[in-house]
Each structure stands twice: as C-alpha cells, then as structure tokens.
Predicted model as a PDB file, atoms N, CA, C, CB and O in Angstrom, pLDDT in the B-factor column:
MODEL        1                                                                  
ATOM      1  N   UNK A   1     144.437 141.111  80.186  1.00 44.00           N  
ATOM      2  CA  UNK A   1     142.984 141.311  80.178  1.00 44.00           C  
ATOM      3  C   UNK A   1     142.637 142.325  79.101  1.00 44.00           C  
ATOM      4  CB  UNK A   1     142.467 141.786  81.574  1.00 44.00           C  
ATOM      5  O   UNK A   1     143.546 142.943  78.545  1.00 44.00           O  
ATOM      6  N   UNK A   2     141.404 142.518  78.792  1.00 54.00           N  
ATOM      7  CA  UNK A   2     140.942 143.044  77.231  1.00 54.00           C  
ATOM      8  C   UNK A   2     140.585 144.634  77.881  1.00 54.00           C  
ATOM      9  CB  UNK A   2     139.226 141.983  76.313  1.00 54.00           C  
ATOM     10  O   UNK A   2     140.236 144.807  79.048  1.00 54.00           O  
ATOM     11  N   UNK A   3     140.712 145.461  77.118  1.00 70.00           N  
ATOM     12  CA  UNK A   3     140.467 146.539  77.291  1.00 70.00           C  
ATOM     13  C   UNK A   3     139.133 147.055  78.558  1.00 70.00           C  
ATOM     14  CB  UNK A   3     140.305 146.827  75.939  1.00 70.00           C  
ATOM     15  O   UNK A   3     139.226 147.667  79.622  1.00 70.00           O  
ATOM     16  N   UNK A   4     138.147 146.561  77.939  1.00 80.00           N  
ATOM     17  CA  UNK A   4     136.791 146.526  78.796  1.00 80.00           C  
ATOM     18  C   UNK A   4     136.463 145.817  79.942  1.00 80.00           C  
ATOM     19  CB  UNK A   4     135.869 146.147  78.109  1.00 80.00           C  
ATOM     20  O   UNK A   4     135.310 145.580  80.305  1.00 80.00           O  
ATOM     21  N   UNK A   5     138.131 145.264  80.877  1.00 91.00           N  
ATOM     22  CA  UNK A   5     137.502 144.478  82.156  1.00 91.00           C  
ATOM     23  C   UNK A   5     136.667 143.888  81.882  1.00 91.00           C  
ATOM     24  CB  UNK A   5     137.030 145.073  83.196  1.00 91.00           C  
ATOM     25  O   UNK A   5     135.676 144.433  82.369  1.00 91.00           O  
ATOM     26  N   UNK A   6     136.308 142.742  81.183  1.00 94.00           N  
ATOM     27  CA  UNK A   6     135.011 141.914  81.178  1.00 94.00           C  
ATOM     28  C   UNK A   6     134.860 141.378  82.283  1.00 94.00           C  
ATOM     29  CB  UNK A   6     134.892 140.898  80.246  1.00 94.00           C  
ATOM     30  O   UNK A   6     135.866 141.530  82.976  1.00 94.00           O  
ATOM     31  N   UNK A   7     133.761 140.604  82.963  1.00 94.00           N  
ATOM     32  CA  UNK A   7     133.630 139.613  83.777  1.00 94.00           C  
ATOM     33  C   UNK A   7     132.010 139.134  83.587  1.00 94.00           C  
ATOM     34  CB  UNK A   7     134.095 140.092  85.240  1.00 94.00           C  
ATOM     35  O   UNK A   7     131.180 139.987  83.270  1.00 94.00           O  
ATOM     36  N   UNK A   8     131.628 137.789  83.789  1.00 95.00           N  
ATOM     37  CA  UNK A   8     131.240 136.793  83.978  1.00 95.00           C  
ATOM     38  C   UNK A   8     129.183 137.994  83.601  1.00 95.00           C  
ATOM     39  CB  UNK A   8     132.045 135.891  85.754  1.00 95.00           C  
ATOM     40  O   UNK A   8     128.897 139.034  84.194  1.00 95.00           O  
ATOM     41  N   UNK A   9     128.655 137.582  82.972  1.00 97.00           N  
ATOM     42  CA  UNK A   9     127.145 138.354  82.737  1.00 97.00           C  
ATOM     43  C   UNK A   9     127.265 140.055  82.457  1.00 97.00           C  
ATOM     44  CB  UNK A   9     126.117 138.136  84.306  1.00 97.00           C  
ATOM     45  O   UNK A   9     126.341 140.833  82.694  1.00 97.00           O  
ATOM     46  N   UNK A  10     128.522 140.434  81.935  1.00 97.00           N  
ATOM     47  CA  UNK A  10     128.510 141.714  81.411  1.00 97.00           C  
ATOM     48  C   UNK A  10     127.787 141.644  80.177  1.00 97.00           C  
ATOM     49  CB  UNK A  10     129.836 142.268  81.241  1.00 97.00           C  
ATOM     50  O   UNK A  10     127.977 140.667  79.452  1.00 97.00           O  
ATOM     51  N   UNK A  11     126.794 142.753  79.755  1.00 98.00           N  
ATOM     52  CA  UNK A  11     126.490 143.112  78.552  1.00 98.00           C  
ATOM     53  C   UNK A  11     126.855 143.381  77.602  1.00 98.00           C  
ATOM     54  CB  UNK A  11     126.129 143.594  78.506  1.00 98.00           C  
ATOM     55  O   UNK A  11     125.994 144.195  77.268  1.00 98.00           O  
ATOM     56  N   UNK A  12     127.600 143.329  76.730  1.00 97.00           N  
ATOM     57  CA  UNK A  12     128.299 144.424  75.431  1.00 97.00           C  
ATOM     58  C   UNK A  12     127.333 144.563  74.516  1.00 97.00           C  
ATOM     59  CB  UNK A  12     129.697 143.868  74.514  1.00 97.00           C  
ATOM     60  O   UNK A  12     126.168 144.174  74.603  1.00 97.00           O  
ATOM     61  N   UNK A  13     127.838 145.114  73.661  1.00 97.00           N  
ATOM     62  CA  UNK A  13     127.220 146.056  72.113  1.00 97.00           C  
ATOM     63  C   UNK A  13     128.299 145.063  71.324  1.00 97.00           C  
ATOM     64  CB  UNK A  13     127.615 148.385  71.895  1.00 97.00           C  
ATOM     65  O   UNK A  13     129.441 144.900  71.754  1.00 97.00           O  
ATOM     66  N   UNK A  14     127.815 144.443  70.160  1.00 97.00           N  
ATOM     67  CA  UNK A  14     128.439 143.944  69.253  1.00 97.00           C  
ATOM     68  C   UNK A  14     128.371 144.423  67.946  1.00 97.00           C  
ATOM     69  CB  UNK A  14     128.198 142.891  69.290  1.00 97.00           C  
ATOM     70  O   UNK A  14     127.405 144.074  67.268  1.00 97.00           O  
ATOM     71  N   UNK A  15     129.221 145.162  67.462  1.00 97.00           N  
ATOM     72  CA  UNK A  15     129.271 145.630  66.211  1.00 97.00           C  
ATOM     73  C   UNK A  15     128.555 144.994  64.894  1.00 97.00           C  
ATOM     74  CB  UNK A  15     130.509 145.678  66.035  1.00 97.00           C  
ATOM     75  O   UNK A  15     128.567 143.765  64.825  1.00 97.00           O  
ATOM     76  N   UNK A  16     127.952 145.699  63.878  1.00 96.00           N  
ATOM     77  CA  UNK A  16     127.413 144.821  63.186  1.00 96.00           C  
ATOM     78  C   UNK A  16     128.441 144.249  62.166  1.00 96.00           C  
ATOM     79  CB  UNK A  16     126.260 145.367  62.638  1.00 96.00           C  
ATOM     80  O   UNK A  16     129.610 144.624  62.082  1.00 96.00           O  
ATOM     81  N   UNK A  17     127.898 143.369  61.466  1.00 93.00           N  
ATOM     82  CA  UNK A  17     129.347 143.023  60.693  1.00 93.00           C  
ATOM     83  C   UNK A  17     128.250 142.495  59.226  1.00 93.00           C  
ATOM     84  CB  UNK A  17     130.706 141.379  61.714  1.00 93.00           C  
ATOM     85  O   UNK A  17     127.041 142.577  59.008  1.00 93.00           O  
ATOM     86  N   UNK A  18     129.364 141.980  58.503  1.00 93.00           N  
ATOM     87  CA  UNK A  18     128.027 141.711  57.021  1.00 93.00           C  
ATOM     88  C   UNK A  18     126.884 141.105  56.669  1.00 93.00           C  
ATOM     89  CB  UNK A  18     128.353 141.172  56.076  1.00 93.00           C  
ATOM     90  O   UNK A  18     126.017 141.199  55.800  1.00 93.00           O  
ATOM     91  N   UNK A  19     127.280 140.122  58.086  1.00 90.00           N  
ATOM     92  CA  UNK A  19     125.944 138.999  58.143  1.00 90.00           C  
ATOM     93  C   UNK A  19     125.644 138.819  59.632  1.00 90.00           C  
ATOM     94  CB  UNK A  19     126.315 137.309  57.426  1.00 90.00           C  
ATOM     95  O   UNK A  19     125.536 137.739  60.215  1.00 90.00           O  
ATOM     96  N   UNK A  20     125.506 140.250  60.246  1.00 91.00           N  
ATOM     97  CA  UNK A  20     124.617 140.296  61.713  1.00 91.00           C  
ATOM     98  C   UNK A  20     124.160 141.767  61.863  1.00 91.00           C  
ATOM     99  CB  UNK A  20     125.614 139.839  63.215  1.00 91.00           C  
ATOM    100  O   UNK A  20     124.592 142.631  61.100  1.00 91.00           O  
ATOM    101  N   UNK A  21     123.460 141.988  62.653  1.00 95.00           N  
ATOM    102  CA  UNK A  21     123.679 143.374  62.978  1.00 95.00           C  
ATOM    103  C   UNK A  21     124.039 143.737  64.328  1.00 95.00           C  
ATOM    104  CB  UNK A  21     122.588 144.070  62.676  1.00 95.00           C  
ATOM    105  O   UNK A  21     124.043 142.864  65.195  1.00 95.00           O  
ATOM    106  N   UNK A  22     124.369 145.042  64.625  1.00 96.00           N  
ATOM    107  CA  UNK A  22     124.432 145.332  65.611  1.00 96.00           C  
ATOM    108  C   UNK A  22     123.844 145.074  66.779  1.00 96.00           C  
ATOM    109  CB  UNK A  22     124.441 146.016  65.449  1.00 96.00           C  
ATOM    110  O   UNK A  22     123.107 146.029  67.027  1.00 96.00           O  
ATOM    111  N   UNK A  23     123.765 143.879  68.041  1.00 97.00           N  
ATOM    112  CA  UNK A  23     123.203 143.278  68.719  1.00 97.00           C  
ATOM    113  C   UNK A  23     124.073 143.383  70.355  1.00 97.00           C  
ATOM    114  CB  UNK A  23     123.028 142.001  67.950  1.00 97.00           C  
ATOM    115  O   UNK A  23     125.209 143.833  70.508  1.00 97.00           O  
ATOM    116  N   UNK A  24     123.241 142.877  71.359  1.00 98.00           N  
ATOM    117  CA  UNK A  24     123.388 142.556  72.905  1.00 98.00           C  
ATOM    118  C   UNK A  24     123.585 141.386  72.740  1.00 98.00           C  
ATOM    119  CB  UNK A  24     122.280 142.816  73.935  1.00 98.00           C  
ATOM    120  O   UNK A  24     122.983 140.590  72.019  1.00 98.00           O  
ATOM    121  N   UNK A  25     125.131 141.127  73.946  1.00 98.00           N  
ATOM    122  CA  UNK A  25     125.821 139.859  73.954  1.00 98.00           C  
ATOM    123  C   UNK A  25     125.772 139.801  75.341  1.00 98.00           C  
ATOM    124  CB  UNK A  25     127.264 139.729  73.269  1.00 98.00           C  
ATOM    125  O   UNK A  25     126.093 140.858  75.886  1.00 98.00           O  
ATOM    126  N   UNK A  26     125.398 138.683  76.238  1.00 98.00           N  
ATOM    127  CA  UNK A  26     125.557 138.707  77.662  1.00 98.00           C  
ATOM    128  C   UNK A  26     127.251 137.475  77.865  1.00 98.00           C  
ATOM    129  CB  UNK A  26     123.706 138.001  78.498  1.00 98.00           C  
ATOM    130  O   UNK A  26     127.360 136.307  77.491  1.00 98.00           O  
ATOM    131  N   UNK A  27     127.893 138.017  78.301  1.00 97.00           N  
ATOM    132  CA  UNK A  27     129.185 137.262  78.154  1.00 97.00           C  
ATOM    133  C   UNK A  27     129.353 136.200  79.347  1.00 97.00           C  
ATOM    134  CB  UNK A  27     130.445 138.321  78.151  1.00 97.00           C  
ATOM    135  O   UNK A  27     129.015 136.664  80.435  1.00 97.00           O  
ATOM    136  N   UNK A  28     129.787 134.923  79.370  1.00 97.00           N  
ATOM    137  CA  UNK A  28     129.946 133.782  80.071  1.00 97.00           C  
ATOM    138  C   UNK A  28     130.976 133.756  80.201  1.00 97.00           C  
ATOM    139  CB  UNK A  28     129.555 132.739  79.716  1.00 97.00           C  
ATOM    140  O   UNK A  28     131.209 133.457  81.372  1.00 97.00           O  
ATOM    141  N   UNK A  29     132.265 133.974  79.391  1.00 96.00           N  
ATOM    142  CA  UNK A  29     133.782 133.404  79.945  1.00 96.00           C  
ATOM    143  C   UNK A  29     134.521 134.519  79.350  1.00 96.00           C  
ATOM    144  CB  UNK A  29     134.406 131.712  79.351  1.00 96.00           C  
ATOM    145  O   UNK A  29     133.987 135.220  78.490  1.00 96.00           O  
ATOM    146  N   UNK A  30     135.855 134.748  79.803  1.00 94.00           N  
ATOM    147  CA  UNK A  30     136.784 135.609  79.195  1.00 94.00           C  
ATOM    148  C   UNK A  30     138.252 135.087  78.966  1.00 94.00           C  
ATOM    149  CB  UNK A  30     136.817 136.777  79.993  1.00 94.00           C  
ATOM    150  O   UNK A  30     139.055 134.743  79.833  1.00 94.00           O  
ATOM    151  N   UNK A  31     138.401 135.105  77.752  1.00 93.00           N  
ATOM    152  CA  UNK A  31     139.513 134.453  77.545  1.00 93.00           C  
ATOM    153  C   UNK A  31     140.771 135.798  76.865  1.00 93.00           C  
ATOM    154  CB  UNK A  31     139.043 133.065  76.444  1.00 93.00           C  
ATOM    155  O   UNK A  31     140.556 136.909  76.378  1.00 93.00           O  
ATOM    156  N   UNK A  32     141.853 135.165  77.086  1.00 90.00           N  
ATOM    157  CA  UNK A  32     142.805 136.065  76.115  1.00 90.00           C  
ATOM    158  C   UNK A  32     142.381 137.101  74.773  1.00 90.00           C  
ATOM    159  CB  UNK A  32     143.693 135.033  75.492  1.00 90.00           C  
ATOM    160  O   UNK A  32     142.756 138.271  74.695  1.00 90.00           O  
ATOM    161  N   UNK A  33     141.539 136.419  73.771  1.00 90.00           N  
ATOM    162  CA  UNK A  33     141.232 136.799  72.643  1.00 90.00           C  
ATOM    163  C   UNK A  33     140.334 136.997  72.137  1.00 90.00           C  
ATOM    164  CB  UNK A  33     141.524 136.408  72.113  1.00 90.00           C  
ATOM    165  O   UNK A  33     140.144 137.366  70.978  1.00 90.00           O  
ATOM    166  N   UNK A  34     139.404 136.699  73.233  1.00 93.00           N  
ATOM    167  CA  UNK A  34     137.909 136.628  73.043  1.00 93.00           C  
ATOM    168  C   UNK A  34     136.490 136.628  74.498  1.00 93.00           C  
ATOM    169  CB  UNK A  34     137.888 135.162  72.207  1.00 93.00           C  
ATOM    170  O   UNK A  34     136.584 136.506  75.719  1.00 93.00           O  
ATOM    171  N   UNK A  35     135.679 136.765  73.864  1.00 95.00           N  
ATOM    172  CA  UNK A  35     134.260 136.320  74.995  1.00 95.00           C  
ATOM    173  C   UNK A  35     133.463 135.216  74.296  1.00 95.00           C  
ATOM    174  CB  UNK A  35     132.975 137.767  75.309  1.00 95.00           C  
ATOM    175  O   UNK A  35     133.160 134.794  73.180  1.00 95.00           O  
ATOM    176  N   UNK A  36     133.341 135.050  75.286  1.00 97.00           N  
ATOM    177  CA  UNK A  36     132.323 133.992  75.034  1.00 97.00           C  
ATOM    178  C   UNK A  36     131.049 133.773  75.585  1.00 97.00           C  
ATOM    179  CB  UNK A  36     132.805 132.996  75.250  1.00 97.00           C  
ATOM    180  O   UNK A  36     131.164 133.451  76.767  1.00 97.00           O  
ATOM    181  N   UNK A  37     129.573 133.828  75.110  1.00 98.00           N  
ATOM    182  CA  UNK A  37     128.473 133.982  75.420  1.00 98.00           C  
ATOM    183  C   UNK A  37     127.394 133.788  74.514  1.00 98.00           C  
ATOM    184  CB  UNK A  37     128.476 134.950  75.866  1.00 98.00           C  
ATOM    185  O   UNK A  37     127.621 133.009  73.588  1.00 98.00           O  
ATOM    186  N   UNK A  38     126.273 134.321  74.570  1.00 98.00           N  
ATOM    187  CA  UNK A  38     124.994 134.682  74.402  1.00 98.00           C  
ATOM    188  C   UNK A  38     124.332 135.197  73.456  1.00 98.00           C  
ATOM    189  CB  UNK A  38     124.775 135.248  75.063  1.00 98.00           C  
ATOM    190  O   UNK A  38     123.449 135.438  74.280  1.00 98.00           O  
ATOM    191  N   UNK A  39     123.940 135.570  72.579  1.00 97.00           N  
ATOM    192  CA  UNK A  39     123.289 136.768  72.136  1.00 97.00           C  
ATOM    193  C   UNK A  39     122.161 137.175  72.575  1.00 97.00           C  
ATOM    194  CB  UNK A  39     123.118 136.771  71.015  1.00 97.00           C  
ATOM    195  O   UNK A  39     121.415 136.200  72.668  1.00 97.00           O  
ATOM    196  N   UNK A  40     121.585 138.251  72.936  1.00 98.00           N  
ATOM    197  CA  UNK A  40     120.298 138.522  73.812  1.00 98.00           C  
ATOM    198  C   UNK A  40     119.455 139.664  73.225  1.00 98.00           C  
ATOM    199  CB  UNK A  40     120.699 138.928  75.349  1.00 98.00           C  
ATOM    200  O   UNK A  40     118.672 140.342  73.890  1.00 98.00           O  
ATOM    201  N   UNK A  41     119.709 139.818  71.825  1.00 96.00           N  
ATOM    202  CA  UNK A  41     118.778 140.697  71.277  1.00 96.00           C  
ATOM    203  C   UNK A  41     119.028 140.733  69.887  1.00 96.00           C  
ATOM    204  CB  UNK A  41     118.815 142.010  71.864  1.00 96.00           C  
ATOM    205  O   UNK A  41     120.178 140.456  69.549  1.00 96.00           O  
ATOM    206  N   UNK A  42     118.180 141.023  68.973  1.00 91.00           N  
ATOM    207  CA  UNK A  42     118.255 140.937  67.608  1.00 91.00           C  
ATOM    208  C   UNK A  42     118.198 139.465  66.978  1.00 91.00           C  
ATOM    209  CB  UNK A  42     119.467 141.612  67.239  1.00 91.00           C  
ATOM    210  O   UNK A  42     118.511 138.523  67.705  1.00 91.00           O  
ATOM    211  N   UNK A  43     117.753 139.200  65.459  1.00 91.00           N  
ATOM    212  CA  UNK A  43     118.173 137.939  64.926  1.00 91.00           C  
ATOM    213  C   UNK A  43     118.589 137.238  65.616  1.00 91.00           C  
ATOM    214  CB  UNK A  43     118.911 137.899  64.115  1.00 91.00           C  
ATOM    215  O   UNK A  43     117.810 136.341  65.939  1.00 91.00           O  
ATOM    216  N   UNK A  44     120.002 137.195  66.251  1.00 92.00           N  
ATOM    217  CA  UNK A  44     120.620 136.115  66.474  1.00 92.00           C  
ATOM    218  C   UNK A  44     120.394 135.763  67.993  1.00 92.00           C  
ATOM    219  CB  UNK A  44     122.004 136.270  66.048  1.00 92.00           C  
ATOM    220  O   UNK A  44     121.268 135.059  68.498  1.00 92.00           O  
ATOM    221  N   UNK A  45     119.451 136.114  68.708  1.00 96.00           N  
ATOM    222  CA  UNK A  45     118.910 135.979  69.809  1.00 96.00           C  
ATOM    223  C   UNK A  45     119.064 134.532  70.017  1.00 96.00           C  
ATOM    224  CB  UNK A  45     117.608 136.519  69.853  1.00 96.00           C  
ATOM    225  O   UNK A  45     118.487 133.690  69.329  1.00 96.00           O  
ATOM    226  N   UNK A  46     120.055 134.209  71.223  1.00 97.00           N  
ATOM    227  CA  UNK A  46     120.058 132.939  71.725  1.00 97.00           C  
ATOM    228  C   UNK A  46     121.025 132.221  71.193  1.00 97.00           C  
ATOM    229  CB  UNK A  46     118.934 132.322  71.582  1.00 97.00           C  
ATOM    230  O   UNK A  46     121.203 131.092  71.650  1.00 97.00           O  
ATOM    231  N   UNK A  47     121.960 132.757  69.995  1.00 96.00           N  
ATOM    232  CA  UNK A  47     123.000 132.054  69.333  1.00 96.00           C  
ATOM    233  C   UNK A  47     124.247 132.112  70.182  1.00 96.00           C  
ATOM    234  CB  UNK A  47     123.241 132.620  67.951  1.00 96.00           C  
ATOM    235  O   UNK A  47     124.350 133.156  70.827  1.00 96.00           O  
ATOM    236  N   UNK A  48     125.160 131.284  70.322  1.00 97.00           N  
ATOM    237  CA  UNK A  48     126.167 131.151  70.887  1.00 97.00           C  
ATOM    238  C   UNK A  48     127.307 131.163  70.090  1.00 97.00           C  
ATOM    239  CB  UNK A  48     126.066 130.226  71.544  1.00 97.00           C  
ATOM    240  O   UNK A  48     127.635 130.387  69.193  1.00 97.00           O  
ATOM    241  N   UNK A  49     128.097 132.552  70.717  1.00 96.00           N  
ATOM    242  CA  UNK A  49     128.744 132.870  70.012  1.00 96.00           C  
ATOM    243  C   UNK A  49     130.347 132.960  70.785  1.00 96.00           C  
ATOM    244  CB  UNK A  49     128.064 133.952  69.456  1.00 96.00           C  
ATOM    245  O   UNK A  49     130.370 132.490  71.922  1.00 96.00           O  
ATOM    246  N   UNK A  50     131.518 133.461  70.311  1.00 96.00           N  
ATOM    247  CA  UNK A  50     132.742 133.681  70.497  1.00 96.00           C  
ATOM    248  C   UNK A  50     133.617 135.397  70.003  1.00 96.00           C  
ATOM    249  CB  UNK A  50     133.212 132.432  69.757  1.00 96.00           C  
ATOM    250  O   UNK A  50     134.789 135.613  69.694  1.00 96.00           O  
ATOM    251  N   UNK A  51     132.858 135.997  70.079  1.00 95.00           N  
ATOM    252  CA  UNK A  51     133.582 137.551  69.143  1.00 95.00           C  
ATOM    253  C   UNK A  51     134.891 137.937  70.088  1.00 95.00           C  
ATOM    254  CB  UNK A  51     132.221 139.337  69.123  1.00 95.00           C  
ATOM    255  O   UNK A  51     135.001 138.083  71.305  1.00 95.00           O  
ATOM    256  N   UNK A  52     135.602 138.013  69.260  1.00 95.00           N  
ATOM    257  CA  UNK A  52     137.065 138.959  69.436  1.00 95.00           C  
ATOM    258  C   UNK A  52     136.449 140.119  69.833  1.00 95.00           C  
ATOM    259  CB  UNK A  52     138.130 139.270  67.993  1.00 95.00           C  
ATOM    260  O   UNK A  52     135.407 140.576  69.362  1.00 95.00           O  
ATOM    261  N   UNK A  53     137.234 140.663  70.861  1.00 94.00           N  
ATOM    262  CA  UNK A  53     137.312 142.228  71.528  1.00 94.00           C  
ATOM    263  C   UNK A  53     137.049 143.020  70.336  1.00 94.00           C  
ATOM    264  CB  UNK A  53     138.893 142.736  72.277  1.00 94.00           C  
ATOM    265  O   UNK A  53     136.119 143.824  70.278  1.00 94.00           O  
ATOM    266  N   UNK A  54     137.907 142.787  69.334  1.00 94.00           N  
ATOM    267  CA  UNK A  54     137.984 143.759  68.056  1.00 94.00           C  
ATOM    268  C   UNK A  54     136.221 144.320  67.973  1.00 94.00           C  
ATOM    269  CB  UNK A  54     138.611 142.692  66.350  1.00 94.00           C  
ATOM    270  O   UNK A  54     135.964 145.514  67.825  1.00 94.00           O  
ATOM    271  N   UNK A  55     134.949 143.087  68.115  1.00 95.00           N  
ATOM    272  CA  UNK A  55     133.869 143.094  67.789  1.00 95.00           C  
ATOM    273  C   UNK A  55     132.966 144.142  68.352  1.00 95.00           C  
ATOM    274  CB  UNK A  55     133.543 142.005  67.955  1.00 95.00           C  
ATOM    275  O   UNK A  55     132.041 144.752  67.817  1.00 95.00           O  
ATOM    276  N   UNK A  56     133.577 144.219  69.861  1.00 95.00           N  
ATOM    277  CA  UNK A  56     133.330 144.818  71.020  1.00 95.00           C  
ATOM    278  C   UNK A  56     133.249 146.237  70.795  1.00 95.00           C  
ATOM    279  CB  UNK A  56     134.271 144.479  71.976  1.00 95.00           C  
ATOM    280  O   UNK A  56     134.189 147.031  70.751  1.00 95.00           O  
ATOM    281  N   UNK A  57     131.500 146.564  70.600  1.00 95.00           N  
ATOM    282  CA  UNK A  57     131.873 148.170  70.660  1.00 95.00           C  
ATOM    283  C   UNK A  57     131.740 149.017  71.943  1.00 95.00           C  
ATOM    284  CB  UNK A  57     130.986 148.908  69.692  1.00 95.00           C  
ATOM    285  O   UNK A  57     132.495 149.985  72.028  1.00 95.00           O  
ATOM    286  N   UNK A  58     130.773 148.749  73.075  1.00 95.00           N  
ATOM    287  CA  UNK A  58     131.214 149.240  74.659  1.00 95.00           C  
ATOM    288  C   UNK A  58     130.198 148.177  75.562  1.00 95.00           C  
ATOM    289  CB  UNK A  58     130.775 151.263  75.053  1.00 95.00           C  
ATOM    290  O   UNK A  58     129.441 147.275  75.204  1.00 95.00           O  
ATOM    291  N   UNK A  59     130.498 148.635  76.671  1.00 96.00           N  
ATOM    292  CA  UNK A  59     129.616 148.055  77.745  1.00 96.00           C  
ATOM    293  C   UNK A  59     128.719 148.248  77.360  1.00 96.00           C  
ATOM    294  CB  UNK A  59     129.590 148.381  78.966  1.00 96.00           C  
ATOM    295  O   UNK A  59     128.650 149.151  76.527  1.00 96.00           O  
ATOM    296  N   UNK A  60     127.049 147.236  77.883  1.00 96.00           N  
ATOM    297  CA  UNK A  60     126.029 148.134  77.869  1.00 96.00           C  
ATOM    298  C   UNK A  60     125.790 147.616  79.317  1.00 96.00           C  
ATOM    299  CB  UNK A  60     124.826 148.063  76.645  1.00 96.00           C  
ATOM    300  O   UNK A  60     124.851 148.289  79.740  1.00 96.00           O  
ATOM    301  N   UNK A  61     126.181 146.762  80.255  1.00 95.00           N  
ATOM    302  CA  UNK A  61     125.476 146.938  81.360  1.00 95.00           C  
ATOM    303  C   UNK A  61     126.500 145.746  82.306  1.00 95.00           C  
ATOM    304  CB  UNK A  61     123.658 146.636  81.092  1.00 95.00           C  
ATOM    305  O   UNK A  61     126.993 144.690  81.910  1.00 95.00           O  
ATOM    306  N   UNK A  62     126.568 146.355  83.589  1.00 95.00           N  
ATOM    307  CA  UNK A  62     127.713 145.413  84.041  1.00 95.00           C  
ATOM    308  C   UNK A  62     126.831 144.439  85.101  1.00 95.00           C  
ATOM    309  CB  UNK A  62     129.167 146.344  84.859  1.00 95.00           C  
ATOM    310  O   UNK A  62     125.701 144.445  85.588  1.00 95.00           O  
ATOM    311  N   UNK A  63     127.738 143.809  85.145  1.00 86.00           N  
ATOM    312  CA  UNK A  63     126.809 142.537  86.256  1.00 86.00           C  
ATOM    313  C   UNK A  63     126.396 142.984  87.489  1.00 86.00           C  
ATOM    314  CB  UNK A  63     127.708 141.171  86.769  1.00 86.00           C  
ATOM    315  O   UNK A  63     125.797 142.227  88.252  1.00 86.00           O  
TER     316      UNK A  63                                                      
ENDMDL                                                                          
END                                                                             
C-alpha cells in the first residue's frame, strides 16, 4: 500500500507539473502504482485521471 493509506473518495493535493497546476483529486481506486480518479478543482476539473503517488503531495480530506 502507498504511503498515504488511500481509500475509496479521499482527497489529495496534486502537485503541479508543466502542463497542470496544482489541483484537488477525489480518488476512486487504489492500485499498486497509482490512484485513480477525478479532478475536482482547477482547469482540469472533471478530467479523469491516473497520477503515481510520486504526484501525491498530502491528504486534503479523508472520506
């Protein structure tokens, strides 16, 4: 399991990277290498995405 105990509608902080910014991810599945979910704030609001833990900068709100 990934550092941050994920589970099933946790919030994270997603790091910004060159072509996003720093945004709220509501997470749907947890896999080995990754989450998988949502985006729920900023630009990419509503995009479905996959970020590596690496992306993961902390909780912002647990289920």
């Amino acid at each position: 399991m990934d550092m941050f105990d994920l589970k099933e509608d946790d919030v994270v902080v997603i790091r910004a990277g060159e072509d996003w910014p720093e945004h709220l991810f509501r997470i749907s599945e947890v896999y080995d290498d990754c989450a998988t979910g949502y985006s729920i704030s900023g630009p990419l609001e509503g995009a479905y995405g996959e970020p590596p833990f690496e992306l993961i900068l902390r909780v912002h709100s647990r289920s």
